[in-house]
Structures are given as structure tokens and as C-alpha cells.
N, C-alpha and C positions, 0 to 999 in steps of 0.2 A: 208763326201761324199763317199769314199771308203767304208764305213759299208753298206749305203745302194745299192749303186751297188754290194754289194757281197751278201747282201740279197737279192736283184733282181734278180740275178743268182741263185741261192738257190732254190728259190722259183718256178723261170719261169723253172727251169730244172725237177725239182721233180715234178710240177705238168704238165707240158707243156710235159713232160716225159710219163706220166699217163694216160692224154687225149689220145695223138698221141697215143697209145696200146688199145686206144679202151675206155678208162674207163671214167666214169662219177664224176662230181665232187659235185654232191648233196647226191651221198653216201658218200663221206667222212665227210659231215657235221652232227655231232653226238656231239650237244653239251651238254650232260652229259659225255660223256667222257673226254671233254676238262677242264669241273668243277670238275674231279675227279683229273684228273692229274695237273692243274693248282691249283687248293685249296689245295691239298695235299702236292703241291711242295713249294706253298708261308707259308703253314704254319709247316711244318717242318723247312724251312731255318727262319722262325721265333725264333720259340723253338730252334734252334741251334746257332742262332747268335746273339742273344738280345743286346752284348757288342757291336758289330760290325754295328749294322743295322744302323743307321745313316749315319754312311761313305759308305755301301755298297749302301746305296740310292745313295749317293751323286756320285756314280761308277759308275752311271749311264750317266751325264753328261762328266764325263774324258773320258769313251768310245764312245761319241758322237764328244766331242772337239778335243782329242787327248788329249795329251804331254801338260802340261802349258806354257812350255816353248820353243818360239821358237827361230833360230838362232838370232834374235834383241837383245834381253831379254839376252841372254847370251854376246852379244859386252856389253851393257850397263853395264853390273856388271864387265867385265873385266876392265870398266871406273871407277866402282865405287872404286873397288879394288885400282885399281892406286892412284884414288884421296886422300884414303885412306892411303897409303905406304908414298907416297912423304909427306904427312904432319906430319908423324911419324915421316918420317927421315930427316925432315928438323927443326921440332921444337919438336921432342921426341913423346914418346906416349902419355905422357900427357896432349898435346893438344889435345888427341883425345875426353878426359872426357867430353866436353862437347855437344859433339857431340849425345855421342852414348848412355849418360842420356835421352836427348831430340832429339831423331833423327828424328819428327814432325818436330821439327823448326830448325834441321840442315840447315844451308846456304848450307853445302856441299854435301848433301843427295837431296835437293831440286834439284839439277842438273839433277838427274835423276829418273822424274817422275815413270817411271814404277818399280822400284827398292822398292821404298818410299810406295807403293802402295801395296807392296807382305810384309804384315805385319810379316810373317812367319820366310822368309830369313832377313827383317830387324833384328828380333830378336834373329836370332840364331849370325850373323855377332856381333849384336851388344854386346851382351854375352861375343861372345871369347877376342873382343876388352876389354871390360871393363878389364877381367881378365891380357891385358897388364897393363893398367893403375893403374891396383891394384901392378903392379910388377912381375905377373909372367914371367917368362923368359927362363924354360924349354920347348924346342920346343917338343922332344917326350913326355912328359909327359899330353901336350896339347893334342897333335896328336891322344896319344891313348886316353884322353877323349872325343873327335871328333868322334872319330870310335864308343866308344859306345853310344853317341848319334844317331849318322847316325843308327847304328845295331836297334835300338830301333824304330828309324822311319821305317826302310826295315823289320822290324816283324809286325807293324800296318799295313803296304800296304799289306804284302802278306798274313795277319789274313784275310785280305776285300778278296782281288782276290783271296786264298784258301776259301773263302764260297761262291763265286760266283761259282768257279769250283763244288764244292760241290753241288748246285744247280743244275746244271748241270747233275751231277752225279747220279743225284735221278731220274729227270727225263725217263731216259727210265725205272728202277724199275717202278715206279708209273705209265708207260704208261702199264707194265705188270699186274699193278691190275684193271687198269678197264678195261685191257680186259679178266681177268678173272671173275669179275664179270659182264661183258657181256655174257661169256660162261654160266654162273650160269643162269641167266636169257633166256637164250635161252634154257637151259636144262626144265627151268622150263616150256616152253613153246613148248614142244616136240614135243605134239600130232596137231599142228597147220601146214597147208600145206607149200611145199618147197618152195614156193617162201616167205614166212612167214620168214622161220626157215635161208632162207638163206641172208634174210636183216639185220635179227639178228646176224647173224655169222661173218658176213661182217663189222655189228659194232663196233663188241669186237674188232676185228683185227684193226679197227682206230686205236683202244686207243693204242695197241704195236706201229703201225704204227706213231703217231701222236711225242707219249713220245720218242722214236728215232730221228726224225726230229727236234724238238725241244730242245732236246738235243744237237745234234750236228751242226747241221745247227744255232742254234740262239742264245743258251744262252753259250756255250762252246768257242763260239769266243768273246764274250763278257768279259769273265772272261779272256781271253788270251791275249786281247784287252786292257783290265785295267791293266794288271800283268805288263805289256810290258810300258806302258804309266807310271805307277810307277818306273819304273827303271829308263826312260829317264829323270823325272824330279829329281831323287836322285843325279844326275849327279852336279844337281843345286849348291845342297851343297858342295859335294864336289869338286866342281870347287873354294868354298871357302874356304875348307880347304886347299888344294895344297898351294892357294895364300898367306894364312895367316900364314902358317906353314916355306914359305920359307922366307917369312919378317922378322919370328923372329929366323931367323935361320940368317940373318942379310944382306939376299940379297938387292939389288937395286931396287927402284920399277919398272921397268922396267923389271928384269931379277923375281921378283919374279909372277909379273902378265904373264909372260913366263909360267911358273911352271903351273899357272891357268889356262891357253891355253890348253896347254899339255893335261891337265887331261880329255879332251871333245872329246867326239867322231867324228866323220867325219862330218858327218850330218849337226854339228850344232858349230862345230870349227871355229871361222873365223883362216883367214892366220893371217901370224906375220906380212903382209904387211899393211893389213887392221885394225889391230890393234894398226901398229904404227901411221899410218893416224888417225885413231881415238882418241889418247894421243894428236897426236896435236893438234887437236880440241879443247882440254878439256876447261873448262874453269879453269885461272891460279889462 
């Protein structure tokens, strides 16, 4: 909703800007220019992103939806977390093996639908769990292979948002070559009278004009939009590392889904009040 009211404004300024000075808006429509700097631009970020394209498609919708996650989504895994802690430390980690083999048919994963459904974070949770069940027991030693997971995902997000930017970036270049081959074409056409020569002059100058706006007005918040929306859902995870790091550091489950609070921004932290109410809930 906010992308398009700030495209609304964008748009109604620069041209509603244009008009009101007098100008006409059937001159700036010059669409060879736009096939120059448009084609030029999809298929350089082509050629430069081949690895990448799939997910930068898919950037298309994160900068439409936002963030995946919103404040809900994060009460529920601080649930899940818990449900998770207390049945460690009530019957070891070993009860957890069956769980997080088959987390489909978990009875305890079933609780919370939306959880069960982010196939993603099932499987990164259910990984570090396993690794209890297998025995391991060094908490730093988790932690820092946590980090280079997480590092690994925050170079994939920002490989997508560094070539959206990058896209970005080309654009006004490429709005500078069709209007230099507008200039080219108008020279060619010299000896043709001024008001000729000056519809022609007026065209080239779109394509500066056009690869500027486009640039910065449409496709630069786009990529700032995704960059931004990647970091707040990175939060996701590590809201489960906090939690599962201070469990096997041999807190309480209570005090370690604390620790997973903690880790979340304002935005999207519920209080310690609302989270106890939500433990009560739980189901036992």
C-alpha cells in the first residue's frame, strides 16, 4: 500500500510538476526511447545475474508484501520455542527425535499452524534440534555454526538486493545512450526545419530524462525496499538462535524464550506480559 502511494507522489509531482510549467505530456511519449533504456536494462541485469534471477523475480513480490513476518508469526514461534524447551527439560532431548525426524506429523508442531507451514524455519530449527539428540552440547560451538548459516543466507538476500540496486544503477547510463542516439539522429536530420529539428532534440532529452526518473523514483526504492524487508525477516532466525542457544546453555524454558524476545526489534517484540499470557495458553 505504501509503495503505491509513494509512487502516486512520484509520479503526480514530476508530471503534475511539468504540466503546471506549461509542458505537454504527448512530448514525452517517445517510446523508442523507453525500448532502448528498458531492453537494455532487462537484459544487462540478465547477463549479470543469471545465478540470482529467479530470487530477484521472486523480489518482486517481498517488495509488494513486505517483511514475511509479522508481529503474529513471531508470538507463535516464541510458543513454539517454549513448547519445544519444556519437553527437553522435562523428558531430555531425546524426546525431541521424534519430533523433528517427522515435524509433518509432529502432535507438537501441529499447535502452530503457521510455524508448520514456513517449511524454511521448520528446517533450520529442526537441524539444530537434531544436533541436540545426536549429543551435541557445546553451546559456542553451535552458535558459531548458526552464524555461518545465517551469514550465508544474508550474502544470498543481499547478492538479490545488490542487483536490483545494480539495475537501478544502469538505468540513468542507458537513459544517456538513447539520448545520445537521439542526438545522432537528429544530426542526421539537420537540414529539416526548427520545429522538425526541435521535436527531435526534445526526444533525446526523454531518454536522459526518462532513465533518471526511473531510476530513482521506481526501481532504486525497490531494491531498498527488498534489502530492508530481507533484514527484518533474518530477525526470524535469529530469534531461534538466541532461544536455542540459551537452552543448551541450560536455561529454563521460560528464561531462555526470554533471550528469544530479546533478540527482536520493537516493531515486532511482543512484551514479556504478552508472552507470559501466551505460555499459558499453550497447550500442555
Amino acid at each position: 500500500m505504501f509503495a503505491i502511494i509513494g509512487y502516486v507522489v512520484v509520479t503526480a509531482s514530476v508530471l503534475g510538476g511539468y504540466m503546471a510549467g506549461g509542458g505537454h505530456l504527448d512530448v514525452l511519449w517517445m517510446p523508442f526511447e523507453f525500448v532502448i533504456i528498458f531492453g537494455g536494462a532487462i537484459g544487462a541485469f540478465v547477463a549479470g545475474n543469471a545465478a540470482h534471477l529467479k530470487r530477484s523475480m521472486s523480489a518482486l513480490g517481498t517488495f509488494i508484501k513486505g517483511p514475511s513476518y509479522k508481529p503474529e508469526d513471531y508470538m507463535e514461534l516464541l510458543g513454539v520455542l517454549y513448547s519445544v524447551f519444556k519437553l527437553a527439560k522435562s523428558k531430555g532431548d531425546l524426546a525431541l527425535e521424534a519430533h523433528v525426524e517427522n515435524p509433518d506429523e509432529s502432535a507438537l508442531f501441529q499447535n502452530f499452524p503457521s510455524f508448520i507451514e514456513d517449511h524454511h524455519a521448520v528446517e533450520f530449527l529442526c537441524d539444530y534440534l537434531r544436533m541436540l539428540t545426536l549429543g551435541t552440547s557445546n553451546a559456542h560451538e553451535v552458535a558459531e555454526v548458526i552464524d555461518t548459516e545465517l551469514g550465508l543466507h544474508h550474502d544470498e538476500d543481499h547478492a538479490v538486493a545488490a542487483a536490483l540496486q545494480g539495475l537501478a544503477d544502469a538505468t540513468p547510463a542507458l537513459g544517456i545512450v538513447a539520448a545520445v542516439l537521439g542526438v545522432i539522429h537528429t544530426m542526421g536530420s539537420i537540414t529539416e526545419p526548427p520545429e522538425v529539428l526541435g521535436h527531435l532534440i526534445g526526444g533525446a532529452l526523454v531518454g536522459t530524462f526518462a532513465g533518471i526518473l526511473i531510476a530513482y523514483g521506481f526501481l532504486a526504492p525497490i531494491a531498498q525496499s527488498v534489502g530492508t524487508s530481507f533484514d527484518a525477516d533474518s530477525k526470524y532466525l535469529t530469534c531461534i538462535k538466541a532461544g536455542l542457544i540459551a537452552h543448551m546453555q541450560g536455561y529454563a524454558p521460560q528464561v531462555s524464550v526470554e533471550f528469544a524476545r530479546k533478540s527482536l526489534s520493537g516493531g515486532v517484540r511482543p512484551t514479556f506480559a504478552e508472552v507470559e499470557e501466551m505460555i499459558g495458553e499453550l497447550p500442555s
